[in-house]
C-alpha positions as CSV (number, residue, x, y, z in Angstrom):
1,X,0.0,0.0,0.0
2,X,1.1,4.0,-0.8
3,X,1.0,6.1,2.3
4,X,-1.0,9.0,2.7
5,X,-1.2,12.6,4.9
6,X,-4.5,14.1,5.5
7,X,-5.2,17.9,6.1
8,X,-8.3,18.7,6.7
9,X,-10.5,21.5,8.9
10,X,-13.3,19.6,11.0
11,X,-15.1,20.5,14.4
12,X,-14.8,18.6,16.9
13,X,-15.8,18.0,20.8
14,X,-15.0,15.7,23.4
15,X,-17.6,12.9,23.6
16,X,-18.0,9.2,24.8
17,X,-19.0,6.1,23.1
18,X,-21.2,4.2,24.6
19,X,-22.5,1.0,24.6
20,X,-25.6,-1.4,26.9
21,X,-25.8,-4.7,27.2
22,X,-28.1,-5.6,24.2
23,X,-25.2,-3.8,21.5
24,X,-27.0,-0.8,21.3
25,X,-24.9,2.2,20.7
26,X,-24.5,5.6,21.5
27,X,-22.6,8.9,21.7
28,X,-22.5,11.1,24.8
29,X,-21.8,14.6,25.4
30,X,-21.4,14.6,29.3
31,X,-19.7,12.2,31.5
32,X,-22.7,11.8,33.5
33,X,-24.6,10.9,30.5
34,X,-22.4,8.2,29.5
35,X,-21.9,6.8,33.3
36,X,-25.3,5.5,32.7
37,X,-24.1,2.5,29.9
38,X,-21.8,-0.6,31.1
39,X,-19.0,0.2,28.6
40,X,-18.0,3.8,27.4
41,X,-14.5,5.0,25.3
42,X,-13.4,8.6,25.3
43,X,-13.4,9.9,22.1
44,X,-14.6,13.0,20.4
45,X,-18.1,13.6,18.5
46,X,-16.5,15.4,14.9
47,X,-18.5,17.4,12.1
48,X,-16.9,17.7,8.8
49,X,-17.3,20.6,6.6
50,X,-20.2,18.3,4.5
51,X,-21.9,18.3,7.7
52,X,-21.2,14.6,8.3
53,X,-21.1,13.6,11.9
54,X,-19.2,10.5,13.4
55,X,-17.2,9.3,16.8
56,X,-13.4,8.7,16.4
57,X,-11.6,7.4,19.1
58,X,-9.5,9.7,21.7
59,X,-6.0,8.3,20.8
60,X,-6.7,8.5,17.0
61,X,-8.2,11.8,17.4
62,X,-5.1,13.3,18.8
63,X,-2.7,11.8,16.9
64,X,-4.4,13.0,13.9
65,X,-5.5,16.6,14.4
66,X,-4.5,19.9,16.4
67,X,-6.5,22.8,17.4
68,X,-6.6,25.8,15.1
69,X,-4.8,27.8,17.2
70,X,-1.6,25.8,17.9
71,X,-0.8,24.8,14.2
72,X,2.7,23.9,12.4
73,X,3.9,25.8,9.5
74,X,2.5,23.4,7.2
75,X,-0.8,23.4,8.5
76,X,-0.5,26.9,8.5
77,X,0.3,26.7,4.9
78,X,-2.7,24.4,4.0
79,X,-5.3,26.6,5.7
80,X,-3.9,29.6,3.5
81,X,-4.4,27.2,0.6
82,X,-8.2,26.1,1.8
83,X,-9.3,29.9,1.7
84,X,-8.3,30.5,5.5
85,X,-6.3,33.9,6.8
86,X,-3.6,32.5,9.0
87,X,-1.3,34.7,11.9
88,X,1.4,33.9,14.1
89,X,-0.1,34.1,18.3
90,X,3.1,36.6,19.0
91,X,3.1,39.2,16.1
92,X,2.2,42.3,17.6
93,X,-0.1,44.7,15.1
94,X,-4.1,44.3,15.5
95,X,-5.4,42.8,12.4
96,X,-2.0,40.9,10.9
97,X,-2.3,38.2,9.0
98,X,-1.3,35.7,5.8
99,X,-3.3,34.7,3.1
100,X,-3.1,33.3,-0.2
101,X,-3.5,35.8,-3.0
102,X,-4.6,34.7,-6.5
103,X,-4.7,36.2,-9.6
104,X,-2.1,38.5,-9.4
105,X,-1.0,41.2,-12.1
106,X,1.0,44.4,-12.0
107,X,1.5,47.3,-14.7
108,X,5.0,47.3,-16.2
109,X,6.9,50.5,-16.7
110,X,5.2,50.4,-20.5
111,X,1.8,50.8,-18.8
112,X,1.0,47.1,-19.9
113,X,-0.8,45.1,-17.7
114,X,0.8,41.8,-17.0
115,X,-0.6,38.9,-15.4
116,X,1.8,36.4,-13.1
117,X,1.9,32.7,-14.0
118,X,5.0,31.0,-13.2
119,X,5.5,27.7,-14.0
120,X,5.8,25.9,-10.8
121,X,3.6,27.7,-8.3
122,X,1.2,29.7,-11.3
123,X,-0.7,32.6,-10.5
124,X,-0.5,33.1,-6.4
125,X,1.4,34.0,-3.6
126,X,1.5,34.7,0.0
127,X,0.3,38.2,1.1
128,X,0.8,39.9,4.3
129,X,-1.9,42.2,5.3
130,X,-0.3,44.4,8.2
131,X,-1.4,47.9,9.5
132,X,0.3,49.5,6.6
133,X,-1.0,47.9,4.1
134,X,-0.2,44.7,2.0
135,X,3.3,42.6,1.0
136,X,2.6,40.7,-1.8
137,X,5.7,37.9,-2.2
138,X,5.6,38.3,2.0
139,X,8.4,35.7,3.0
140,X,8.8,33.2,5.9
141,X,11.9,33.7,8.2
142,X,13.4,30.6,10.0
143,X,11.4,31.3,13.4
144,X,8.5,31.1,11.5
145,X,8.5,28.5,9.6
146,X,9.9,26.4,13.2
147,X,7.0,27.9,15.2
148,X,4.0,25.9,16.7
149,X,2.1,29.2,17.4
150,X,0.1,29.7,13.7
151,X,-3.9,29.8,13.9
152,X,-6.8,30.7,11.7
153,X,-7.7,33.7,11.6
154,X,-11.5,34.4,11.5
Protein backbone atom coordinates (compact mmCIF):
# COMPACT_ATOMS: atom_id res chain seq x y z
CA UNK A 1 0.00 0.00 0.00
CA UNK A 2 1.09 4.03 -0.80
CA UNK A 3 1.04 6.15 2.26
CA UNK A 4 -0.95 9.05 2.75
CA UNK A 5 -1.21 12.60 4.88
CA UNK A 6 -4.51 14.06 5.50
CA UNK A 7 -5.24 17.86 6.11
CA UNK A 8 -8.32 18.69 6.72
CA UNK A 9 -10.51 21.48 8.93
CA UNK A 10 -13.26 19.63 11.01
CA UNK A 11 -15.08 20.53 14.40
CA UNK A 12 -14.83 18.63 16.86
CA UNK A 13 -15.84 17.97 20.81
CA UNK A 14 -14.97 15.69 23.39
CA UNK A 15 -17.62 12.90 23.55
CA UNK A 16 -17.99 9.20 24.80
CA UNK A 17 -18.96 6.11 23.07
CA UNK A 18 -21.22 4.19 24.56
CA UNK A 19 -22.54 0.98 24.60
CA UNK A 20 -25.56 -1.36 26.86
CA UNK A 21 -25.84 -4.69 27.18
CA UNK A 22 -28.07 -5.65 24.16
CA UNK A 23 -25.23 -3.83 21.52
CA UNK A 24 -26.98 -0.78 21.26
CA UNK A 25 -24.87 2.20 20.74
CA UNK A 26 -24.46 5.64 21.48
CA UNK A 27 -22.59 8.91 21.75
CA UNK A 28 -22.53 11.14 24.85
CA UNK A 29 -21.76 14.61 25.41
CA UNK A 30 -21.43 14.56 29.27
CA UNK A 31 -19.66 12.19 31.45
CA UNK A 32 -22.66 11.83 33.49
CA UNK A 33 -24.62 10.87 30.53
CA UNK A 34 -22.37 8.22 29.50
CA UNK A 35 -21.88 6.79 33.27
CA UNK A 36 -25.32 5.53 32.67
CA UNK A 37 -24.09 2.52 29.94
CA UNK A 38 -21.85 -0.58 31.11
CA UNK A 39 -18.98 0.17 28.58
CA UNK A 40 -17.99 3.83 27.39
CA UNK A 41 -14.52 4.96 25.29
CA UNK A 42 -13.43 8.63 25.32
CA UNK A 43 -13.36 9.90 22.10
CA UNK A 44 -14.64 13.03 20.38
CA UNK A 45 -18.07 13.64 18.48
CA UNK A 46 -16.46 15.44 14.88
CA UNK A 47 -18.51 17.42 12.10
CA UNK A 48 -16.90 17.67 8.82
CA UNK A 49 -17.32 20.65 6.61
CA UNK A 50 -20.19 18.27 4.55
CA UNK A 51 -21.86 18.34 7.75
CA UNK A 52 -21.21 14.58 8.31
CA UNK A 53 -21.07 13.65 11.91
CA UNK A 54 -19.16 10.47 13.36
CA UNK A 55 -17.22 9.34 16.76
CA UNK A 56 -13.43 8.70 16.37
CA UNK A 57 -11.56 7.37 19.09
CA UNK A 58 -9.46 9.69 21.70
CA UNK A 59 -6.05 8.27 20.85
CA UNK A 60 -6.72 8.55 16.99
CA UNK A 61 -8.22 11.76 17.41
CA UNK A 62 -5.10 13.32 18.79
CA UNK A 63 -2.65 11.81 16.87
CA UNK A 64 -4.38 13.00 13.90
CA UNK A 65 -5.53 16.64 14.40
CA UNK A 66 -4.46 19.89 16.40
CA UNK A 67 -6.48 22.81 17.36
CA UNK A 68 -6.56 25.85 15.11
CA UNK A 69 -4.81 27.82 17.21
CA UNK A 70 -1.63 25.85 17.85
CA UNK A 71 -0.77 24.83 14.17
CA UNK A 72 2.67 23.92 12.45
CA UNK A 73 3.85 25.77 9.49
CA UNK A 74 2.48 23.41 7.19
CA UNK A 75 -0.77 23.35 8.48
CA UNK A 76 -0.50 26.89 8.47
CA UNK A 77 0.26 26.75 4.87
CA UNK A 78 -2.67 24.39 4.01
CA UNK A 79 -5.32 26.64 5.73
CA UNK A 80 -3.91 29.57 3.53
CA UNK A 81 -4.44 27.22 0.58
CA UNK A 82 -8.20 26.15 1.78
CA UNK A 83 -9.27 29.89 1.67
CA UNK A 84 -8.35 30.53 5.49
CA UNK A 85 -6.34 33.94 6.84
CA UNK A 86 -3.59 32.48 9.04
CA UNK A 87 -1.31 34.67 11.88
CA UNK A 88 1.36 33.86 14.06
CA UNK A 89 -0.06 34.13 18.27
CA UNK A 90 3.07 36.64 18.96
CA UNK A 91 3.12 39.25 16.12
CA UNK A 92 2.18 42.29 17.60
CA UNK A 93 -0.09 44.70 15.14
CA UNK A 94 -4.10 44.29 15.49
CA UNK A 95 -5.42 42.76 12.44
CA UNK A 96 -1.99 40.90 10.94
CA UNK A 97 -2.32 38.24 8.99
CA UNK A 98 -1.27 35.75 5.85
CA UNK A 99 -3.28 34.74 3.10
CA UNK A 100 -3.10 33.26 -0.19
CA UNK A 101 -3.48 35.82 -3.02
CA UNK A 102 -4.55 34.71 -6.46
CA UNK A 103 -4.74 36.21 -9.64
CA UNK A 104 -2.12 38.46 -9.37
CA UNK A 105 -0.99 41.16 -12.07
CA UNK A 106 0.98 44.39 -12.02
CA UNK A 107 1.50 47.33 -14.70
CA UNK A 108 5.01 47.28 -16.20
CA UNK A 109 6.88 50.51 -16.68
CA UNK A 110 5.23 50.40 -20.46
CA UNK A 111 1.76 50.77 -18.76
CA UNK A 112 0.98 47.14 -19.86
CA UNK A 113 -0.75 45.11 -17.70
CA UNK A 114 0.81 41.82 -16.96
CA UNK A 115 -0.56 38.94 -15.44
CA UNK A 116 1.77 36.43 -13.06
CA UNK A 117 1.90 32.72 -13.97
CA UNK A 118 5.04 31.01 -13.17
CA UNK A 119 5.53 27.67 -14.02
CA UNK A 120 5.82 25.94 -10.81
CA UNK A 121 3.65 27.75 -8.29
CA UNK A 122 1.17 29.66 -11.33
CA UNK A 123 -0.73 32.60 -10.48
CA UNK A 124 -0.48 33.10 -6.40
CA UNK A 125 1.44 34.01 -3.61
CA UNK A 126 1.47 34.65 -0.03
CA UNK A 127 0.32 38.21 1.05
CA UNK A 128 0.82 39.92 4.29
CA UNK A 129 -1.94 42.18 5.26
CA UNK A 130 -0.30 44.38 8.16
CA UNK A 131 -1.37 47.88 9.53
CA UNK A 132 0.32 49.53 6.59
CA UNK A 133 -1.04 47.90 4.13
CA UNK A 134 -0.25 44.65 2.01
CA UNK A 135 3.34 42.63 1.04
CA UNK A 136 2.64 40.68 -1.83
CA UNK A 137 5.75 37.92 -2.20
CA UNK A 138 5.56 38.25 2.00
CA UNK A 139 8.40 35.71 2.97
CA UNK A 140 8.77 33.19 5.94
CA UNK A 141 11.92 33.72 8.23
CA UNK A 142 13.41 30.57 10.00
CA UNK A 143 11.37 31.25 13.43
CA UNK A 144 8.45 31.13 11.46
CA UNK A 145 8.53 28.45 9.58
CA UNK A 146 9.94 26.42 13.17
CA UNK A 147 7.01 27.86 15.24
CA UNK A 148 4.04 25.90 16.72
CA UNK A 149 2.14 29.21 17.37
CA UNK A 150 0.11 29.68 13.66
CA UNK A 151 -3.89 29.81 13.89
CA UNK A 152 -6.85 30.66 11.74
CA UNK A 153 -7.67 33.68 11.58
CA UNK A 154 -11.54 34.36 11.52
Amino acid sequence: MEKYIGTKIIEAEPAFYCKDGGGNTAVALTRDAADTYPDVREGYRVRYQDGYESWSPKDVFEAAYRRTDSMSFGLAIEAAKAGHKIQREGWNGKGQYVELATCISYKNASGEVVNVNHDAIGNAALAFVGTSGVQLGWLASQADMLADDWRIVE
